[in-house]
C-alpha positions as CSV (number, residue, x, y, z in Angstrom):
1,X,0.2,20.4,-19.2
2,X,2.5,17.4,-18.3
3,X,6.0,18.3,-17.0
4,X,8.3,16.3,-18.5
5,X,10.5,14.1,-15.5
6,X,13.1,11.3,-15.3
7,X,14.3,9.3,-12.2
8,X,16.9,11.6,-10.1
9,X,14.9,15.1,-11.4
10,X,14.7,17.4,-8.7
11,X,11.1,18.8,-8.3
12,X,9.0,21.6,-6.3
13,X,6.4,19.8,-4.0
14,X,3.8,22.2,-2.5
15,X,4.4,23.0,1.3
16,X,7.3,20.0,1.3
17,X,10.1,21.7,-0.6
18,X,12.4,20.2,-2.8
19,X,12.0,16.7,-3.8
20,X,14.0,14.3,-5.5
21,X,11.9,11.3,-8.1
22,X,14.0,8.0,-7.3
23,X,11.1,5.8,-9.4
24,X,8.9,5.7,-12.1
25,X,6.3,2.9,-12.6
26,X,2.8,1.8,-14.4
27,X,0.1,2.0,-11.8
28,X,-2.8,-0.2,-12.7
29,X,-5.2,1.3,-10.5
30,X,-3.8,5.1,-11.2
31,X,-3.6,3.4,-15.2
32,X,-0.8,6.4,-15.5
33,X,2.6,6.6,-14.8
34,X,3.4,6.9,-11.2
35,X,6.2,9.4,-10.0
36,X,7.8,8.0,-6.4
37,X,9.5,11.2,-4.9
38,X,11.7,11.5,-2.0
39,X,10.7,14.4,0.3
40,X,12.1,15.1,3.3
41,X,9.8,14.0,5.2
42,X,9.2,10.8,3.6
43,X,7.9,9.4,0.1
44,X,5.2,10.8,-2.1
45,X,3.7,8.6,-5.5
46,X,2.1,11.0,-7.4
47,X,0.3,10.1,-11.0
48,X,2.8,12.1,-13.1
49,X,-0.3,13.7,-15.5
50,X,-1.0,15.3,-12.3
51,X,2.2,16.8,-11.5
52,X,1.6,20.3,-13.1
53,X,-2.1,20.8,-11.6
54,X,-1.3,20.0,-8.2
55,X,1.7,22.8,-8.1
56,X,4.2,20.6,-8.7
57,X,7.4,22.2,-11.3
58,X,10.5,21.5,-12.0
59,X,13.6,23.4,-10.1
60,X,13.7,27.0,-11.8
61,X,17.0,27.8,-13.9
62,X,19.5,29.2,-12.7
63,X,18.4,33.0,-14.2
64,X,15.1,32.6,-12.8
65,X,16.9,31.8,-9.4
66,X,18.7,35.2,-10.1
67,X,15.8,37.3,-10.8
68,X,13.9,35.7,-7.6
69,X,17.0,36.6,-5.4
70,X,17.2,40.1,-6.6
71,X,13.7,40.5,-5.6
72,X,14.5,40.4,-1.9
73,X,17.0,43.4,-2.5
74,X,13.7,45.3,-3.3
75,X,11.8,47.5,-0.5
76,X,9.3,45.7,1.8
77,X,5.6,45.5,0.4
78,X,2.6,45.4,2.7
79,X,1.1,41.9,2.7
80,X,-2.6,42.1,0.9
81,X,-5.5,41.8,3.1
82,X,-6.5,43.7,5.9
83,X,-6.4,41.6,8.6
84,X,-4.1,38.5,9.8
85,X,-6.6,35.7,8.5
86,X,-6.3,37.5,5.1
87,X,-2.8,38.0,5.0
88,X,-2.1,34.7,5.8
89,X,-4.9,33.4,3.5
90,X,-2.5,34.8,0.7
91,X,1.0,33.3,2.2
92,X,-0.7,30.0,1.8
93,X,-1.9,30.4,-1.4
94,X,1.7,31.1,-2.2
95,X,3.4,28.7,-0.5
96,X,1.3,26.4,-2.3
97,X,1.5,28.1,-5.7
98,X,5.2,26.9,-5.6
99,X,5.9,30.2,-7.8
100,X,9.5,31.3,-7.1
101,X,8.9,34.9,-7.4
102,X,6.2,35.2,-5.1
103,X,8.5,32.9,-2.6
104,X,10.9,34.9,-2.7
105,X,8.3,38.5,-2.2
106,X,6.7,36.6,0.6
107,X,9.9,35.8,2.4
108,X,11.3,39.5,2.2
109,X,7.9,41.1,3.6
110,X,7.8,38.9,6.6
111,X,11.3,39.2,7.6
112,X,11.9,41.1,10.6
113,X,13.8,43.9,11.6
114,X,16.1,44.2,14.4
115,X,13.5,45.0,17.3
116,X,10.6,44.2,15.2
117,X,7.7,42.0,16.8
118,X,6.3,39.2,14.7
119,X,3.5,36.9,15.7
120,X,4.2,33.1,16.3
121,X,2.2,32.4,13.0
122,X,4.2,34.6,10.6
123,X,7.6,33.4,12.7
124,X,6.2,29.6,11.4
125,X,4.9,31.0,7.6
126,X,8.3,32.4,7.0
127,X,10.6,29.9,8.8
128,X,8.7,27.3,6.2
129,X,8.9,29.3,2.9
130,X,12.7,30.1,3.6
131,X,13.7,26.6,4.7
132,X,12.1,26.0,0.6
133,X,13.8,28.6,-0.8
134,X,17.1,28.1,0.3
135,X,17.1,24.1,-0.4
136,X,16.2,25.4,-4.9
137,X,18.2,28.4,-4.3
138,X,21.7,26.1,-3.2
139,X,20.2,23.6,-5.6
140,X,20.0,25.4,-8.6
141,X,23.5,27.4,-8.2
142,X,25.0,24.6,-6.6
143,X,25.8,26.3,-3.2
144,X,26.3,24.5,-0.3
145,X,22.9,24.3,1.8
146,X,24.6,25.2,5.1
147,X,24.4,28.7,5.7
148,X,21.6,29.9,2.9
149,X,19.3,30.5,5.2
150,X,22.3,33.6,6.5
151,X,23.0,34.7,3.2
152,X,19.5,35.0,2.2
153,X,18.7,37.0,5.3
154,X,21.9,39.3,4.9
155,X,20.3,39.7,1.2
156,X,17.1,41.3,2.7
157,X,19.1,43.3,4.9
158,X,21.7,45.0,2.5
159,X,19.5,45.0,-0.3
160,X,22.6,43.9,-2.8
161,X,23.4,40.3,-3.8
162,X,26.9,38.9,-3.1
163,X,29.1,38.4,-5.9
164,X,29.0,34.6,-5.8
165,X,25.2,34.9,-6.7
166,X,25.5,36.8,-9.3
């Protein structure tokens, strides 16, 4: 499946986030269409027939952002696997998966109580998936970014969504 992009699309980019494509060109030696997409952390080209296999999507609409949010009003699960490696094994296939409901899962199971211990590892899994989550979620419902990462967190907590996200 090819996803279908234009210059200034916002797209998913496994383990970077939201990305923006600010060029399109022929590659000769890729002989497809070559997507230039600004990440954070730089600039990825990425053929764009290979967009869609390598986890790549388009920003979700803005009643799939819905449906992901009201997923973190729902009770804690327990993360599958039986030990850490295992557990984590999973949160890395999600976090590359770039699905938006299974963000959004992952993100509500890790967060910690008040007076909850969490290991260094999970601090750094769920800092990383929530940092993604709240660039699409102020994206898509055209939020400002500065103080998602709060509202999503006071989300888990409460277990309601404020009235401005729904």
């Amino acid at each position: 499946m090819k996803l279908d992009v234009q210059v200034g699309d916002h797209i998913v980019v496994p383990f970077h986030g939201v990305g923006e494509i600010i060029h399109i060109s022929f590659s000769h030696t890729a002989i497809d269409m070559v997507a230039t997409i600004q990440i954070k952390d730089g600039l990825i080209h990425k053929p764009i027939a290979r967009l869609h296999d390598d986890g790549y999507r388009l920003l979700a609409t803005p009643e799939e952002m819905r449906d992901a949010l009201a997923l973190l009003c729902l009770a804690r699960k327990k993360i599958p696997g039986r030990g850490w490696q295992q557990q984590k094994t999973h949160l890395e296939r999600v976090q590359r998966s770039s699905k938006l409901a299974d963000l959004a899962e992952c993100i509500r199971d890790l967060y910690a109580r008040e007076g909850e211990e969490r290991s260094y590892s999970k601090l750094q899994l769920y800092e990383q998936m929530l940092e993604r989550f709240a660039d699409e979620v102020a994206l898509v419902l055209d939020i400002p970014r500065q103080g998602m990462r709060g509202t999503i967190e006071s989300i888990i907590i409460s277990r309601k969504l404020p009235k401005e996200l729904t």
